[in-house]
C-alpha positions in Angstrom: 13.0 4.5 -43.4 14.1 4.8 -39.9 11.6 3.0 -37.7 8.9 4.2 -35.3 10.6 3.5 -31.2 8.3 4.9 -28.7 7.9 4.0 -24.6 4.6 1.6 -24.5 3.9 3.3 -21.1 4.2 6.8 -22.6 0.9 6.7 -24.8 -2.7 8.5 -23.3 -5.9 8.1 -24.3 -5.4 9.3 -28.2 -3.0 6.5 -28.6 -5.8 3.7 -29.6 -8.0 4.4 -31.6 -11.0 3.0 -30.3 -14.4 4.5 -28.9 -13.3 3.5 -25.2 -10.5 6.1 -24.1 -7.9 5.4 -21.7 -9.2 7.4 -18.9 -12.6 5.5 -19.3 -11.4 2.4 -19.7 -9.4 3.3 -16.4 -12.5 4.6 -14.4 -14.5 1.7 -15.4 -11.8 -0.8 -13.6 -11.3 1.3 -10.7 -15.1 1.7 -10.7 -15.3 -2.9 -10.2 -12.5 -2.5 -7.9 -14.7 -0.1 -5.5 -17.5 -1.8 -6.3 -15.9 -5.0 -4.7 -14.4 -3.1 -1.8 -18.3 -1.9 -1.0 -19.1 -5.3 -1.5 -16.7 -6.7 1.2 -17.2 -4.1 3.9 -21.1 -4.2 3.5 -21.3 -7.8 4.3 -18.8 -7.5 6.7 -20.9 -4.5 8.9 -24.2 -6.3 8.5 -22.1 -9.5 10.0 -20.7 -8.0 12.8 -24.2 -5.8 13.7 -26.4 -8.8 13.5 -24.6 -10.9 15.5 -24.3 -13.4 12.7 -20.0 -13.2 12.8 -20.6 -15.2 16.1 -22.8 -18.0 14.2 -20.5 -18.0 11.1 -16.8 -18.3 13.2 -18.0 -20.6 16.2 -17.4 -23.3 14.0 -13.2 -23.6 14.4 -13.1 -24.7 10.8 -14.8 -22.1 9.1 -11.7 -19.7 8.3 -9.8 -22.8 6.7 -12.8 -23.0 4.6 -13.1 -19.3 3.7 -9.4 -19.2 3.2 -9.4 -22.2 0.8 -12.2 -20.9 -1.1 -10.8 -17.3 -1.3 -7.6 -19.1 -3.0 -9.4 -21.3 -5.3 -11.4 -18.0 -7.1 -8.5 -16.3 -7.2 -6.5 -19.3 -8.9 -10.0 -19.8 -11.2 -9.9 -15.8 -12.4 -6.2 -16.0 -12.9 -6.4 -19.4 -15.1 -8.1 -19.9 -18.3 -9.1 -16.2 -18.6 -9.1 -16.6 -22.1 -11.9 -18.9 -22.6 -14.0 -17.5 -19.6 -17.0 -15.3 -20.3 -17.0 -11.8 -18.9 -20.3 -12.7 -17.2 -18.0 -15.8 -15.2 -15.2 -13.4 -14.6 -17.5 -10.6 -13.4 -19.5 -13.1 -10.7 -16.5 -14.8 -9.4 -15.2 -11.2 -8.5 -18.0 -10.4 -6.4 -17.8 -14.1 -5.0 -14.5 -13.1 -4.0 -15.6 -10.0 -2.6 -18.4 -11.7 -0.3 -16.2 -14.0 1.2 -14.0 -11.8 2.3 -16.5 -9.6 4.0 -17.5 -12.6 5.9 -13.7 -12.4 6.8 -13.8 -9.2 7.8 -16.6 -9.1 9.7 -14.4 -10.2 12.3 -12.4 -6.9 12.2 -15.7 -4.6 12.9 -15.8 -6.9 16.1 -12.3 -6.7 16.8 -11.7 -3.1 16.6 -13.6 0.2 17.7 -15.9 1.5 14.6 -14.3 4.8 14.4 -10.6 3.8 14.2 -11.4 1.3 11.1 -13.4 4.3 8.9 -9.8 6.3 10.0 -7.5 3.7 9.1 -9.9 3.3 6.1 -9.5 7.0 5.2 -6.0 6.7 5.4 -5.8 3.8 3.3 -7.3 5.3 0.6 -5.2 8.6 0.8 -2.3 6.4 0.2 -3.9 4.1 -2.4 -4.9 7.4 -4.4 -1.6 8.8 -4.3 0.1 5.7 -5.5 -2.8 4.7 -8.2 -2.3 8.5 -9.3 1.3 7.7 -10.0 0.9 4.8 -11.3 -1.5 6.7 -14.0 0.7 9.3 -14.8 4.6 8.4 -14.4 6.7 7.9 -17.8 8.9 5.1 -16.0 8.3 1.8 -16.8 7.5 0.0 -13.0 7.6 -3.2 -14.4 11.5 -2.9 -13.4 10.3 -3.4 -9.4 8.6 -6.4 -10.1 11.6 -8.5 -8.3 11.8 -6.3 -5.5 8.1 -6.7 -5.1 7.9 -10.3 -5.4 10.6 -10.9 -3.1 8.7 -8.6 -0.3 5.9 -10.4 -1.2 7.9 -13.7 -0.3 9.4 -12.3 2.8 5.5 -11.2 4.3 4.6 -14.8 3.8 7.3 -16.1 4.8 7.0 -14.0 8.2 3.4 -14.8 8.1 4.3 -18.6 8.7 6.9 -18.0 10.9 4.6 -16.1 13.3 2.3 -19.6 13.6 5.5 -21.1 15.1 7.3 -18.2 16.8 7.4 -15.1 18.5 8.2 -12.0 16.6 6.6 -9.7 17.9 10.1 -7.5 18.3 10.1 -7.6 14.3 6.0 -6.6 14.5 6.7 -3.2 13.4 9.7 -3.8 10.4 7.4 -6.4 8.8 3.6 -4.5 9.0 5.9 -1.4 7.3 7.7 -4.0 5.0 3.9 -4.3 4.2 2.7 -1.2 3.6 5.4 -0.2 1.2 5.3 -3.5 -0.5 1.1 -2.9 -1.3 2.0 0.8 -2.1 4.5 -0.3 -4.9 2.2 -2.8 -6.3 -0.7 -0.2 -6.1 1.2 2.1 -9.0 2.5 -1.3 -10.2 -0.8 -2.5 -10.8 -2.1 0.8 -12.4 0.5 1.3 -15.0 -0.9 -2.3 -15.9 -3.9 -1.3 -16.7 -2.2 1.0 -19.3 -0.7 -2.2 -20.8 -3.5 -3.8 -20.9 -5.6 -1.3 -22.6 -2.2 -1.2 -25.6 -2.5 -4.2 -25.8 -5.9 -5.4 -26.0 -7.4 -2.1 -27.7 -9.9 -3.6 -30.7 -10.3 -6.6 -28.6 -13.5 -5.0 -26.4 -14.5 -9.1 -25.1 -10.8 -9.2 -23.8 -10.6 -5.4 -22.6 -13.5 -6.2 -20.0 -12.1 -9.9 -18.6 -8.8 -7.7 -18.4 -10.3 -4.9 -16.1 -12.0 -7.3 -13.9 -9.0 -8.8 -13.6 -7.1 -5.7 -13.2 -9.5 -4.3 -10.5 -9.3 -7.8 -8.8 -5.3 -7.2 -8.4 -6.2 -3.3 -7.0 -8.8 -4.4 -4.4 -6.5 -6.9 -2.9 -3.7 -4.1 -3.1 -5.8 -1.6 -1.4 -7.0 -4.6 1.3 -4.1 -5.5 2.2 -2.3 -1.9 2.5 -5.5 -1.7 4.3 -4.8 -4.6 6.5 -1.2 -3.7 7.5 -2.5 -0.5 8.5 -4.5 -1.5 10.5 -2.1 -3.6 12.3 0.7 -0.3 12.4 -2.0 2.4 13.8 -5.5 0.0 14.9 -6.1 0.0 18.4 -8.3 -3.3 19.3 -11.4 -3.2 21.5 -8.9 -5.7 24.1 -6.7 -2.4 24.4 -9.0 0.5 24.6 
């Protein structure tokens, strides 16, 4: 009997045959992922309007302290997934999504109103079209996982460097280093949720921590493309 060979990315919503389909098992991760993105830039307006940005960041300490904390839910959602409740998973998601509207709040300070809901636009322009591809293409991306780890390495890398030195010649290689990087992860990290859903299907506990964890890895995709952006098109209040 010759046996079955098929392309686990090459499957659609009549693959698994379970009452959640593909394209709602899809919908309902993107639909965390927004809900987190509304999340961050809610608390980040109503910072920045009431003032309360000024009370939060006068303290010099404060951002080490966000920073830390952002690092620690992220390392807690990525470890021991397994044995987490989805009700954990679900709350530390939108724990990560307030603090890094208090984060942001900065930015609605920083720059004029009107350029971030453009560069916001924008971003998700690009985020769509690259989600969309992720969704759809027959190619297995797992294949640019190097690549993108190693332009991952290289924006940290620069990130640290920029504490210490002046790049500012290199500003515009590394923000578009960025923006391709967070593009490539953004199909990446779609076609995963395909995987995911293979692999889990039966498994509806597993199927939910999955997406929330899935979503998680699409809102910081779309924040930082977001992010680098902003820094390649944003215009600051200091230069208007």
């Amino acid at each position: 009997m010759e046996e079955q060979r098929f392309n686990r990315y090459d499957f659609d919503s009549d693959y698994a045959q379970s009452r959640l389909t593909l394209n709602q098992y899809m919908a309902r991760t993107f639909g965390w992922m927004f809900m987190g993105l509304t999340v961050t830039f809610l608390m980040a307006a109503v910072l920045a309007m009431s003032g309360l940005v000024f009370v939060f960041f006068a303290n010099p300490y404060i951002p080490v302290v966000l920073l830390v904390a952002e690092v620690v839910v992220v390392l807690v959602m990525s470890a021991g997934i397994l044995d987490r409740s989805v009700g954990v998973t679900r709350t530390l998601f939108t724990v990560y999504s307030i603090l890094n509207g208090i984060v942001f709040s900065v930015y609605f300070v920083a720059y004029d109103v009107v350029n971030l809901i453009f560069i916001f636009g924008l971003t998700a322009l690009f985020f769509g079209g690259f989600a969309l591809y992720g969704r759809v293409t027959k190619t297995d991306l797992s294949r640019l996982r190097p690549l993108l780890v190693g332009g991952l390495i290289f924006l940290i890398i620069a990130g640290l460097l920029t504490m210490f030195i002046n790049l500012s010649a290199m500003e515009r290689i590394i923000t578009m280093v960025g923006i391709v990087v967070f593009l490539c992860f953004t199909a990446y990290d779609t076609q995963k949720i395909k995987a995911n859903y293979e692999y889990f299907y039966g498994d509806e506990t597993m199927l939910q921590k999955a997406s929330i964890f899935s979503a998680l890895q699409l809102y910081l995709d779309f924040i930082n493309l977001f992010l680098y952006l902003l820094r390649f098109l944003g215009r600051s209040r200091s230069r208007s």
